[in-house]
C-alpha positions in Angstrom: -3.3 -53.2 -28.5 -3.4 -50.7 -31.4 -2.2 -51.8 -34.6 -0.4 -49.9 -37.0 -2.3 -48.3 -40.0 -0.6 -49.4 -43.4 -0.3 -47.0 -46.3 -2.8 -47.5 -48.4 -1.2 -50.1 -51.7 -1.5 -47.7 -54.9 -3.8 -49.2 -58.0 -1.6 -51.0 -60.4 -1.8 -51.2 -64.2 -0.6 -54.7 -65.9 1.0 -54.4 -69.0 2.3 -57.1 -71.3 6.7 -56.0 -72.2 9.4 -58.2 -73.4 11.7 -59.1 -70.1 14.0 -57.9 -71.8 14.9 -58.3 -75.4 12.3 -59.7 -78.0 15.8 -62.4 -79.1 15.7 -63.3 -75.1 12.9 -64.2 -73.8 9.0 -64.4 -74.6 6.4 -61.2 -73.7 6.1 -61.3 -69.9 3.1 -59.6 -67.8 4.1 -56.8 -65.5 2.7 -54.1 -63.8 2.9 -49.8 -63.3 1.5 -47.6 -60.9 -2.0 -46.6 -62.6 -0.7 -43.0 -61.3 2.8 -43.5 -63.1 1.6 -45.0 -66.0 -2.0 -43.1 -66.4 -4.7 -44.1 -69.0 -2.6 -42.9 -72.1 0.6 -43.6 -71.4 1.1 -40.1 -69.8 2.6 -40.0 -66.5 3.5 -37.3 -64.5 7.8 -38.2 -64.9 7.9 -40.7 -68.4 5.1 -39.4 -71.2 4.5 -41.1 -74.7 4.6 -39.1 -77.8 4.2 -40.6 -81.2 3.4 -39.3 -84.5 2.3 -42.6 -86.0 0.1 -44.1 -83.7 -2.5 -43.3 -81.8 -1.5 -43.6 -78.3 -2.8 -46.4 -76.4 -5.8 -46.4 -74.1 -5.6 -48.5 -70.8 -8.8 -51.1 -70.5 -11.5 -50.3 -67.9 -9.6 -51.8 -65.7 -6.6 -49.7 -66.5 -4.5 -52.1 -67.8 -2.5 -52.1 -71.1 -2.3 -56.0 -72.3 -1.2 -55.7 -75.9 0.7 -58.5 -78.1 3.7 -57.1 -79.8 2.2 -57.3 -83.1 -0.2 -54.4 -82.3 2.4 -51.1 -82.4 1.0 -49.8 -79.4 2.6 -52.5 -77.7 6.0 -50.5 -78.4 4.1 -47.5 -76.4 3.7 -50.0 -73.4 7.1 -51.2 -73.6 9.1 -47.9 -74.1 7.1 -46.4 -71.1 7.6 -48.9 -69.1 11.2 -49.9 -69.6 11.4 -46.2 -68.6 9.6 -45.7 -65.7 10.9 -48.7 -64.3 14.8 -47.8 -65.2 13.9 -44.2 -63.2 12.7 -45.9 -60.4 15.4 -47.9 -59.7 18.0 -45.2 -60.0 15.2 -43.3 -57.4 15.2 -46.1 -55.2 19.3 -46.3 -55.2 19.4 -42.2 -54.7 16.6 -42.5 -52.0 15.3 -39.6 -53.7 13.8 -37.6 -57.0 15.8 -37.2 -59.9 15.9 -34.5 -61.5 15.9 -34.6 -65.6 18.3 -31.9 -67.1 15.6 -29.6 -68.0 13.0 -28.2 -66.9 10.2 -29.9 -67.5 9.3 -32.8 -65.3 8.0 -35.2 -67.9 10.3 -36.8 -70.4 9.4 -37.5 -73.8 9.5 -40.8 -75.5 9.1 -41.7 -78.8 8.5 -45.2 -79.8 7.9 -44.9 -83.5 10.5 -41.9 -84.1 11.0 -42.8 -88.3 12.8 -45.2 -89.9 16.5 -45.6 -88.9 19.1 -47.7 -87.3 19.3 -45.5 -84.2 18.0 -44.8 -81.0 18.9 -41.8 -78.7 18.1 -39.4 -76.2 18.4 -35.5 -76.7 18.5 -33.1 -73.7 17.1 -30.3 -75.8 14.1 -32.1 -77.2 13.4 -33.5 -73.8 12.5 -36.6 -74.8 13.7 -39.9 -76.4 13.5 -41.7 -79.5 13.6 -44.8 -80.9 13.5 -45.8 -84.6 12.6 -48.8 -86.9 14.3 -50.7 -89.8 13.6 -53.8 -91.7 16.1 -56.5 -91.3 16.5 -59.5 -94.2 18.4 -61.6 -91.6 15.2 -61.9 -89.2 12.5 -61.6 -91.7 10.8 -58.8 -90.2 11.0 -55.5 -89.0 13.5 -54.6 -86.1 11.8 -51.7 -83.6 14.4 -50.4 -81.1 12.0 -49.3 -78.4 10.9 -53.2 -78.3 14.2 -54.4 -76.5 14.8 -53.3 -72.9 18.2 -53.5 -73.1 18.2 -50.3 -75.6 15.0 -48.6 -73.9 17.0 -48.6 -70.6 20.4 -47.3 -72.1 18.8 -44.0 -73.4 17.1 -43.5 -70.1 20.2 -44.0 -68.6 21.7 -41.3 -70.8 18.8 -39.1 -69.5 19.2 -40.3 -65.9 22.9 -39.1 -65.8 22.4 -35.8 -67.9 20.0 -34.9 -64.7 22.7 -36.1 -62.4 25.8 -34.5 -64.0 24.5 -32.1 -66.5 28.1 -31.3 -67.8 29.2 -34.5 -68.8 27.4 -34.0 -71.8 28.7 -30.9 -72.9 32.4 -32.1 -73.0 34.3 -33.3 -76.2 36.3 -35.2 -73.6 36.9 -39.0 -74.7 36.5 -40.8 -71.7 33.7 -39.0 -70.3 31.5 -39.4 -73.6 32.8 -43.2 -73.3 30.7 -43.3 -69.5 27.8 -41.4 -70.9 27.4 -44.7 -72.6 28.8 -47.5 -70.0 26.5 -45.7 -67.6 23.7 -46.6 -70.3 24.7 -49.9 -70.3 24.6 -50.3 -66.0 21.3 -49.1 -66.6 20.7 -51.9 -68.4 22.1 -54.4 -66.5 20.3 -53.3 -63.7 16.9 -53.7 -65.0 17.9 -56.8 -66.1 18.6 -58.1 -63.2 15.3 -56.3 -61.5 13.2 -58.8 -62.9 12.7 -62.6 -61.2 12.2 -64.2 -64.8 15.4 -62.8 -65.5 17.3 -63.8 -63.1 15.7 -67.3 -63.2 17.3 -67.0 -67.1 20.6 -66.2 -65.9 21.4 -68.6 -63.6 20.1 -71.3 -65.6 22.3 -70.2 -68.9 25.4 -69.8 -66.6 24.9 -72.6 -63.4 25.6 -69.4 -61.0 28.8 -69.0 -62.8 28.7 -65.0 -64.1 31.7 -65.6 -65.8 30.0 -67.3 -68.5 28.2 -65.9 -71.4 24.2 -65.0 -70.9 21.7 -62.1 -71.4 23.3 -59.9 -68.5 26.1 -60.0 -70.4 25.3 -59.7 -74.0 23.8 -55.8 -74.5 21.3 -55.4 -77.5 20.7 -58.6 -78.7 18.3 -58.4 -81.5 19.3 -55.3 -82.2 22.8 -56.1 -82.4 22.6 -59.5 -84.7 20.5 -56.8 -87.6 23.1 -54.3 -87.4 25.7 -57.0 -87.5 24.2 -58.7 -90.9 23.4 -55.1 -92.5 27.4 -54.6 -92.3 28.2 -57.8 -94.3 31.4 -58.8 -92.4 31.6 -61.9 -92.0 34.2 -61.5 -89.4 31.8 -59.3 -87.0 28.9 -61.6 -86.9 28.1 -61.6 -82.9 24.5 -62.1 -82.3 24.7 -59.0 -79.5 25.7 -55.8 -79.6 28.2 -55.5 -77.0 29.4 -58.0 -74.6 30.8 -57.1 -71.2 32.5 -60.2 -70.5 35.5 -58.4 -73.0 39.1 -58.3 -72.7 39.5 -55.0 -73.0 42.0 -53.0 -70.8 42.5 -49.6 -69.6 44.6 -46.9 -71.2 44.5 -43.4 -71.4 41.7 -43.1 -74.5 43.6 -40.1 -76.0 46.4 -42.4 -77.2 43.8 -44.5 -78.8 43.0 -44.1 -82.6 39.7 -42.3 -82.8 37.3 -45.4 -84.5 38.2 -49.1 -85.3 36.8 -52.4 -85.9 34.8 -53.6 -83.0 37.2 -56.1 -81.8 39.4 -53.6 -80.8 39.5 -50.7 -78.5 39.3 -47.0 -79.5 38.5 -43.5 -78.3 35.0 -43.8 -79.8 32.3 -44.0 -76.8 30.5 -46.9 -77.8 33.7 -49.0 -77.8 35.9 -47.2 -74.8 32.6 -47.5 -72.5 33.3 -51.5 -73.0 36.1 -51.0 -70.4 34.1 -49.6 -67.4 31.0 -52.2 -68.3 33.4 -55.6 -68.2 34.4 -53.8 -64.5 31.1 -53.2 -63.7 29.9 -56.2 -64.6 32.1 -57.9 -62.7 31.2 -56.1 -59.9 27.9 -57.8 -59.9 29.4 -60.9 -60.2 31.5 -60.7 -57.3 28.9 -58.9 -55.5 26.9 -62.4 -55.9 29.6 -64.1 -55.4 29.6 -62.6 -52.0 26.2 -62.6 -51.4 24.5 -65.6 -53.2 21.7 -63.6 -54.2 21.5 -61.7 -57.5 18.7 -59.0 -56.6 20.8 -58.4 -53.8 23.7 -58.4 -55.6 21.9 -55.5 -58.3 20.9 -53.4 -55.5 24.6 -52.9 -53.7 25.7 -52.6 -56.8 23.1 -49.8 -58.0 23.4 -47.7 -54.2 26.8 -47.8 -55.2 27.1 -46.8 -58.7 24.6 -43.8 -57.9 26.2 -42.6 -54.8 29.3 -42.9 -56.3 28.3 -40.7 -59.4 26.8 -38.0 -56.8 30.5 -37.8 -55.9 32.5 -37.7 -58.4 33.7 -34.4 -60.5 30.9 -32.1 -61.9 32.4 -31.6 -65.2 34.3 -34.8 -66.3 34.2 -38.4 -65.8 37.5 -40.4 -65.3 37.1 -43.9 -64.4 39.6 -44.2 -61.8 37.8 -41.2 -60.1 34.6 -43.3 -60.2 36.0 -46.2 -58.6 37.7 -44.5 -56.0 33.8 -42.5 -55.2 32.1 -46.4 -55.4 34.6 -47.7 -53.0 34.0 -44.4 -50.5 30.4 -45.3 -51.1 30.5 -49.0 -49.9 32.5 -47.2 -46.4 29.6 -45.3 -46.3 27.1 -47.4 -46.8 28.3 -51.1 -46.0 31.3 -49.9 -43.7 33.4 -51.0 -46.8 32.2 -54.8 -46.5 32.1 -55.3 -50.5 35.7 -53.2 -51.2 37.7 -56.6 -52.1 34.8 -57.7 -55.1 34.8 -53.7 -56.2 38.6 -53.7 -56.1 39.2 -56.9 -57.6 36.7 -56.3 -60.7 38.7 -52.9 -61.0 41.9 -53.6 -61.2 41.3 -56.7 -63.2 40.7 -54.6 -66.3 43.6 -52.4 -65.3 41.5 -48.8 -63.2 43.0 -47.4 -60.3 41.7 -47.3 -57.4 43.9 -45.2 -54.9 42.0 -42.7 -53.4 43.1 -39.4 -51.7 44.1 -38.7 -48.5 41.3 -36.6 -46.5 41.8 -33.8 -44.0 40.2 -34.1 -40.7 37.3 -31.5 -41.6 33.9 -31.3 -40.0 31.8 -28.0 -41.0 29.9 -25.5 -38.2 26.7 -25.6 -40.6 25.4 -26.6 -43.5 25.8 -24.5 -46.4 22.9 -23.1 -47.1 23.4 -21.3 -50.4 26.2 -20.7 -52.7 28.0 -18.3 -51.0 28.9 -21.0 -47.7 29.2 -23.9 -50.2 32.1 -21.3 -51.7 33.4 -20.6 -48.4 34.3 -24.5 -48.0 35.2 -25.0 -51.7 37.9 -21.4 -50.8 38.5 -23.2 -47.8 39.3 -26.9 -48.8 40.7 -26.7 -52.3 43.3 -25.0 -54.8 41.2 -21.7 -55.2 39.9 -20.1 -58.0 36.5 -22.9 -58.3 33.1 -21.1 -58.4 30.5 -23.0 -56.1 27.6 -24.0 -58.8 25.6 -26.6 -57.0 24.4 -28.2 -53.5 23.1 -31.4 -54.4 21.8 -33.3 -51.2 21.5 -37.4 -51.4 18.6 -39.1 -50.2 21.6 -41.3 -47.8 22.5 -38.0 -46.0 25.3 -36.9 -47.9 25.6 -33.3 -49.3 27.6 -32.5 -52.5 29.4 -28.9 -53.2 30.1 -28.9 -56.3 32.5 -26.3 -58.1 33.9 -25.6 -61.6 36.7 -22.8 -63.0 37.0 -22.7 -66.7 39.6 -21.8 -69.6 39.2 -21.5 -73.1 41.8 -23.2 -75.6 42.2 -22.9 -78.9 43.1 -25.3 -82.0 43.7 -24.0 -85.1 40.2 -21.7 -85.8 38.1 -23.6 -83.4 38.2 -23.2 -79.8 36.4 -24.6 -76.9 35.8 -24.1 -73.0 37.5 -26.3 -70.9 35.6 -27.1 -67.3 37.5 -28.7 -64.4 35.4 -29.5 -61.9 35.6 -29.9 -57.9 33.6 -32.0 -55.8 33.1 -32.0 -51.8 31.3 -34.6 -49.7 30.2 -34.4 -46.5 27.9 -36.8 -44.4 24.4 -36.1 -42.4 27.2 -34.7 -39.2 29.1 -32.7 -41.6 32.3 -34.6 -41.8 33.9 -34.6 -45.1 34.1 -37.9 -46.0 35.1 -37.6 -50.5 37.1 -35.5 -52.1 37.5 -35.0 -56.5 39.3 -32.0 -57.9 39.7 -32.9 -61.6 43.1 -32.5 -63.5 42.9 -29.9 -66.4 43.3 -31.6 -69.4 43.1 -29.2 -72.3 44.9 -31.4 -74.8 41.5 -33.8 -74.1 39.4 -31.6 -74.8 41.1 -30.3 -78.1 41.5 -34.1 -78.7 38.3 -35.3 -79.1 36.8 -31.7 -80.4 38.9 -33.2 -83.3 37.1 -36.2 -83.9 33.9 -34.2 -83.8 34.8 -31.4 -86.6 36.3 -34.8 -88.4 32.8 -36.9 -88.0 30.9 -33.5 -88.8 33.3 -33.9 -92.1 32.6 -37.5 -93.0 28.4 -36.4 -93.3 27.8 -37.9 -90.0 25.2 -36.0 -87.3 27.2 -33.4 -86.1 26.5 -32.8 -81.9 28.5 -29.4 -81.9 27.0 -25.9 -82.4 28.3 -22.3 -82.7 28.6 -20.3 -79.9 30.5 -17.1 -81.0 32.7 -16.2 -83.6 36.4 -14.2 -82.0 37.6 -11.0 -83.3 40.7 -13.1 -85.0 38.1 -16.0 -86.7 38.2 -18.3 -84.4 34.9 -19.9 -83.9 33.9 -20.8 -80.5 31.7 -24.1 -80.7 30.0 -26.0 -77.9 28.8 -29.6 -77.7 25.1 -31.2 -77.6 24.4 -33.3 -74.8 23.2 -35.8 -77.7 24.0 -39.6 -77.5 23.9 -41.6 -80.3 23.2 -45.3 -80.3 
């Protein structure tokens, strides 16, 4: 009888990390691919850059087992948290992921200065994570120790490579997913580690409805940045929660910041909206299944496919819903759609989706010019093809986008709407997305970026060209603040 040969099990580095937040839980011991994670902390996807530390050197074993008192335990952790956060969101696509440049290796910077920030930047390539000394805690907070932070910048980078023009829209709600997205990230590495979930279950009894470290985002982080502001009224030892009350309405009618209990058009507090949904699609998702890895990795296929799906240029989350609910069809045969509608429509999303035509194509598109013939074909007109994205599940993507310019006052702005196609491995089209135009959105929140550039905060907008009547065309900068 002849046996079958196994691959060959790749050498493994163990590192020492936090779980995932230094308030949580104690240092754990993990392990990398040696060929991930290499002997400095330079892999071939995630690299470590750091301008004041040496970076670290594995052991001659090749294993990284620092205590977080030595700073090049921050290395370990922020490369790790990383590499682990990509592969996931590998493992849900069932294929590469591509960063939104060009380079294949992503920066991150453990030690980036001193600052109450962390964030990602598409045109440095990298992330960074900074440091700050907080009274409350007696001692010295560093960002890229929690996972829960590490995780949500990746994310930010994960979904730039995925759906590059989300971050070059002023649009409210689609900055708002830029960071819920971050936040999903987080919850999903959570939940990929067995100490973790052991933590979970015992802080809630199995009952997700309860308070615990999936639901609380940013602990340590958030209890310094809480006692920095002095109010005794915000004094919540996290920095988000997703087990909110917050409900959906359309952001633009929303004032533009406000105090944390309440909802706004700013990201960090409009992403809260999509996060209590997802998260209570995990928890009916265990529910279901009894099983929270389980539950994470549904969940994950679904978030990811669904993203593939949904509009090139704009994220709505009624649109997303809709796309994860076509993606457990596709993947489940739609055996998870009452815990994904239930968690939706309890925080007030729609999930109607749109009525397909019968439509099976003769051949795959194999450049531009056929994916334009379908778009020509199956839509309003007027969309230029841009992209064929093809999902590791068998799905292929066309993607289009038409543009307009709009003006307000002397700035103006490009306005994308995007169009989306899906069709499965035998060519059927099986999703559909054309986004509305919403110009007034994109004029809206421009506005609150010339008024934040005003107030002396980071401005993410540049100059593109200056019109022959003064108006100044500017663009956005796929940057994300934390």
């Amino acid at each position: 009888m002849k046996i079958a040969s196994q691959a060959p099990s790749r050498p493994l580095s163990r590192v020492t990390t936090y779980a995932q937040d230094p308030m949580v839980g104690p240092v754990i011991e993990d392990t990398v691919e040696l060929d991930k994670i290499g002997r400095r902390v330079d892999g071939p996807r995630v690299s470590i850059w750091d301008q004041e530390v040496m970076r670290a050197s594995a052991d001659g074993q090749g294993n990284y087992l620092y205590g977080p008192d030595n700073r090049k335990f921050d290395q370990v952790q922020a490369f790790t948290t990383t590499q682990k956060t990509l592969d996931l969101f590998e493992n849900y696509a069932n294929r590469k992921l591509p960063w939104a440049f060009e380079n294949e290796t992503l920066g991150v910077g453990p030690h980036a200065g001193e600052g109450v920030n962390a964030y990602y930047q598409r045109f440095a390539e990298s992330l960074s994570f900074y440091y700050f000394d907080s009274k409350a805690l007696g001692r010295r907070v560093q960002t890229s120790q929690s996972a829960d932070v590490v995780s949500h910048e990746t994310g930010h980078a994960i979904l730039d490579g995925l759906k590059p023009q989300f971050g070059q829209t002023f649009d409210r709600e689609t900055k708002a997913f830029h960071e819920a997205f971050g936040d999903c990230a987080a919850m999903l590495l959570t939940l990929s580690r067995p100490t973790n979930r052991e933590a979970i279950l015992r802080e809630t009894g199995g009952d997700l409805r309860k308070e615990n470290c999936l639901s609380r985002m940013g602990e340590e982080f958030g209890y310094a940045v809480r006692r920095l502001n002095k109010d005794p009224q915000d004094d919540r030892d996290y920095l988000r929660t997703h087990l909110n009350d917050f409900q959906y309405v359309n952001p633009d009618t929303l004032p533009a910041d406000g105090p944390r209990e309440t909802l706004s058009g700013e990201a960090h507090s409009f992403c809260q909206v999509w996060t209590r949904s997802f998260y209570d699609c995990l928890a009916g998702l265990f529910e279901q299944t009894g099983d929270l890895a389980r539950a994470a990795e549904i969940g994950g296929n679904l978030l990811t496919l669904g993203v593939h799906m949904v509009s090139p240029t704009r994220a709505r989350y009624s649109q997303l819903a809709a796309a994860m609910l076509r993606a457990d069809q596709l993947l489940y045969q739609g055996q998870h759609s009452g815990a994904l509608r239930q968690a939706f429509e309890k925080v007030g999303i729609a999930t109607s989706q749109e009525t397909l035509p019968e439509f099976n194509w003769q051949q795959a598109p194999a450049d531009l010019p056929a994916a334009q013939s379908l778009l020509d074909q199956l839509g309003p007109g007027g969309f230029q093809a841009q992209r064929i994205l093809k999902d590791g599940h068998g799905m292929t993507v066309l993607e289009g986008v038409r543009t307009q310019t709009v003006r307000d006052q002397d700035k103006a702005s490009e306005v994308a709407q995007g169009m989306s196609l899906t069709f499965d491995a035998a060519g059927k089209l099986v999703h559909k997305v054309i986004d509305e135009a919403s110009p007034e959105s994109e004029l809206i929140g421009m506005r609150d970026e010339i008024t934040r550039s005003q107030t002396g905060l980071p401005s993410t907008w540049q100059t593109i060209r200056e019109f022959s009547d003064g108006t100044t065309l500017i663009s956005r900068l796929p940057v994300f603040i934390d």
